[in-house]
C-alpha positions as CSV (number, residue, x, y, z in Angstrom):
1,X,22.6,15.9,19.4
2,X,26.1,17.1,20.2
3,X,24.7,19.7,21.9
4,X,23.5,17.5,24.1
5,X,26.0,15.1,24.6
6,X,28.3,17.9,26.1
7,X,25.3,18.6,28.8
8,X,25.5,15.2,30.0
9,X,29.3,14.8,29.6
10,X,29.1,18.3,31.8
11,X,26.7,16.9,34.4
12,X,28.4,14.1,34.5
13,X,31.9,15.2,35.2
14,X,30.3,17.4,38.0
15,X,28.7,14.3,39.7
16,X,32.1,13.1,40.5
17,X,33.7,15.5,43.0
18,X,35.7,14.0,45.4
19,X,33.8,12.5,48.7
20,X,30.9,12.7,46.2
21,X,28.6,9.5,45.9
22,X,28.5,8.4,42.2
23,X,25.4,8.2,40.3
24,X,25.7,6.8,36.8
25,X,23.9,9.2,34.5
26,X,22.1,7.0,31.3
27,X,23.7,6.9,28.3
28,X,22.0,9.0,25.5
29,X,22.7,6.7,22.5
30,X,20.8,3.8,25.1
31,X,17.6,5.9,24.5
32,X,18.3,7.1,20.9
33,X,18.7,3.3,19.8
34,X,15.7,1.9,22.2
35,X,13.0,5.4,20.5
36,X,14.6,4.4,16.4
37,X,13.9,0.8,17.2
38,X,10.3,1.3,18.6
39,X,9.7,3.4,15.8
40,X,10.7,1.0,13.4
41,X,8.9,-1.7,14.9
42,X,5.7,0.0,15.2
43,X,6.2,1.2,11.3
44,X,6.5,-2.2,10.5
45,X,3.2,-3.2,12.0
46,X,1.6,-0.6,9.8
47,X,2.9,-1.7,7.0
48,X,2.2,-5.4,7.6
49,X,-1.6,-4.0,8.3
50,X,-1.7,-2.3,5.2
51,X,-0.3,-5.9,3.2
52,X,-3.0,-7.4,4.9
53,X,-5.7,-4.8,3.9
54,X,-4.5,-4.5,0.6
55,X,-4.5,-8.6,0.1
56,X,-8.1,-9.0,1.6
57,X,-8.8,-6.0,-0.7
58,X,-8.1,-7.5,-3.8
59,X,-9.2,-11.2,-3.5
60,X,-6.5,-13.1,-2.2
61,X,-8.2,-14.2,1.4
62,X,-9.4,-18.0,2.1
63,X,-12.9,-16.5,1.6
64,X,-12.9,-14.9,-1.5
65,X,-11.8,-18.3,-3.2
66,X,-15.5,-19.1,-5.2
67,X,-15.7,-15.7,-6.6
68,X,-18.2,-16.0,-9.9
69,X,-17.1,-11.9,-10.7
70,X,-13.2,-11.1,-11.6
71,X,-12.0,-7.8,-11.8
72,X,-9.2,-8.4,-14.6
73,X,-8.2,-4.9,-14.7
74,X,-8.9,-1.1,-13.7
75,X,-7.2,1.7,-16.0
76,X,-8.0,5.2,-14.2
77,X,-8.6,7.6,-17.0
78,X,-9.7,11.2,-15.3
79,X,-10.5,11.7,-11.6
80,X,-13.7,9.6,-10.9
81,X,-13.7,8.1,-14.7
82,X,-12.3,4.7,-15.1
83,X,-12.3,1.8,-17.7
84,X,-12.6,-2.0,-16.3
85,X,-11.8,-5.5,-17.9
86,X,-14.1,-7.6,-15.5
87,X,-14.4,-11.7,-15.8
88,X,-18.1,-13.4,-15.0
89,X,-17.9,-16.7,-15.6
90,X,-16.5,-17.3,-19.0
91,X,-17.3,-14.0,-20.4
92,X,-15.4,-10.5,-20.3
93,X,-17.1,-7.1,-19.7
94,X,-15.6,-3.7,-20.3
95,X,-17.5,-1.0,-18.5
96,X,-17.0,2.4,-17.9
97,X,-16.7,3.9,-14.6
98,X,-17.9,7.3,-13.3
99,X,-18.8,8.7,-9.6
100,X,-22.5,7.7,-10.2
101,X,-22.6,5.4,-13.1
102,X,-21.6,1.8,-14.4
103,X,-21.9,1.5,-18.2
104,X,-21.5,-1.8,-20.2
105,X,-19.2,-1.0,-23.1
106,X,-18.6,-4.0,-24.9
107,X,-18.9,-7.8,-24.5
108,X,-15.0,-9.2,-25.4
109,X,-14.6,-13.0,-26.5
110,X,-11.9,-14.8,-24.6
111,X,-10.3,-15.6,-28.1
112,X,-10.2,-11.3,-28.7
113,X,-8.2,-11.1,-25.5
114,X,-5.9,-13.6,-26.3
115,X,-5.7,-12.7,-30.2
116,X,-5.4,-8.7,-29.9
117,X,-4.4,-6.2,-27.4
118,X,-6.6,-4.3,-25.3
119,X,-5.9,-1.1,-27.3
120,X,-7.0,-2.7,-30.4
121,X,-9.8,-4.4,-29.0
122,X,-10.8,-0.7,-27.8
123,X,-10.3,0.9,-31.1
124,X,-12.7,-2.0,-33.0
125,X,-15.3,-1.3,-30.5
126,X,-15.3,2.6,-31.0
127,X,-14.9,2.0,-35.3
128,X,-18.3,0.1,-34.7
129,X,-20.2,2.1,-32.2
């Protein structure tokens, strides 16, 4: 950057010999500000897609409002494996998760998730099965 600061300070001092017309070079720091600002507005305008994505996503749009199925919550265990807490109508459904299939693991009472801990509701259901 200094580097080129001195090449303009250079061309510039040789502009003005006398009987020379002037010509104003531009400033470098004009452009340097007017390329970080552009970049950070266009940065932000990806990120505020990404907010919007991510909000429309997960339920929180005008149309999702009457929804009947809730995904509570989504624990990734391995690579495609996963473990949900899902909410349809006034019952809870854990299910497994894998790259092809959806298996029910256990019906939960809304008095177990508000009694016990998911961890202990998890090791019930595995002392039983």
């Amino acid at each position: 950057m200094i580097f080129l600061s001195d090449i303009v300070y250079a061309a510039d001092k040789a502009v003005k010999r006398p009987g020379a017309p002037h010509i104003e070079l531009p400033s470098i720091w004009g452009y340097t500000f007017k390329i970080i600002l552009s970049l950070l507005v266009v940065l932000g305008v990806i990120l505020l897609f990404f907010y919007i994505l991510k909000k429309i996503k997960y339920g929180a749009h005008p149309f999702h409002k009457d929804r009947k199925i809730e995904v509570i919550e989504t624990v990734s265990l391995m690579g495609k494996w996963a473990v949900a807490l899902i909410k349809v109508g006034s019952k809870y459904f854990l299910i497994g998760l894998s790259g092809e299939n959806v298996n029910l693991i256990s019906c939960i009472d809304e008095q177990d998730l508000e009694d016990k801990s998911f961890s202990k509701i998890l090791r019930e259901e595995s002392e039983t099965d």
